[in-house]
N, C-alpha and C positions, 0 to 999 in steps of 0.2 A: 504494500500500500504506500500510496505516494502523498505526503501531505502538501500543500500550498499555505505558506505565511509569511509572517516575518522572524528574520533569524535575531532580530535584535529593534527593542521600539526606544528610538532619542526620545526622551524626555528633559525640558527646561528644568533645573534646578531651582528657578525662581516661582514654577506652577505652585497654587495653592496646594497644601497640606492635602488637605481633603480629595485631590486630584491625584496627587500622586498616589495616594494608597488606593485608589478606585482604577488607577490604570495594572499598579501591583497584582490588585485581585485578579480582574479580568483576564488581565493578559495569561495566567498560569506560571509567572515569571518564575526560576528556580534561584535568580543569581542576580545582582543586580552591581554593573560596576559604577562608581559612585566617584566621577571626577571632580566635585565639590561636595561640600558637607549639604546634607537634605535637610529640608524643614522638617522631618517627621521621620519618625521611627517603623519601618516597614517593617512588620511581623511577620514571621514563619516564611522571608528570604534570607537568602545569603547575601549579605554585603560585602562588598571587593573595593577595598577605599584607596585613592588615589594612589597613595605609597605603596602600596601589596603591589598592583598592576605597575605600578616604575620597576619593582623587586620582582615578576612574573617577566617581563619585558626583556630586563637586563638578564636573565639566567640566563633564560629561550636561547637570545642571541649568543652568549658565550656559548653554550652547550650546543650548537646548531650546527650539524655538517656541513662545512662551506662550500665542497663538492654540488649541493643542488642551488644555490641560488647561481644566478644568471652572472656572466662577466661583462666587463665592455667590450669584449671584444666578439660576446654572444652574438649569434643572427637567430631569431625567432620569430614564429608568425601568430599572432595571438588569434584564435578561432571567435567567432560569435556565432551560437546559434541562437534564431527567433521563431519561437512556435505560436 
């Protein structure tokens, strides 16, 4: 089964309180990365606050076989397809 959504919904930091836990709920969220501090306290997510994701960020990259990213001196064709 193949689902259609979204893999991730921006929300303002500045929306009311009261919004943001009403999009929390809906959405099914499991994780929520938090690049400023939130008006309100989302219950039963996980929060992933700015400094985690700078410290998730900087691992990745040291720990990343440098073999798959691209060089400059790559030639590549980027595909699109549109259904």
């Amino acid at each position: 089964m193949v689902k259609a959504g979204h893999p991730y919904i921006p929300v303002d930091d500045q929306s009311s309180p009261q919004r943001l836990v009403d999009i929390s709920q809906r959405s099914g969220a499991e994780f929520c990365l938090a690049l400023a501090n939130l008006p309100v306290d989302l219950e039963d997510i996980n929060l992933v606050k700015d400094e985690k994701i700078k410290k998730i960020f900087a691992t990745a990259h040291q720990n990343a076989d440098k073999r798959i990213f691209t060089q400059e001196t790559d030639i590549f064709y980027p595909n699109y397809f549109i259904h």
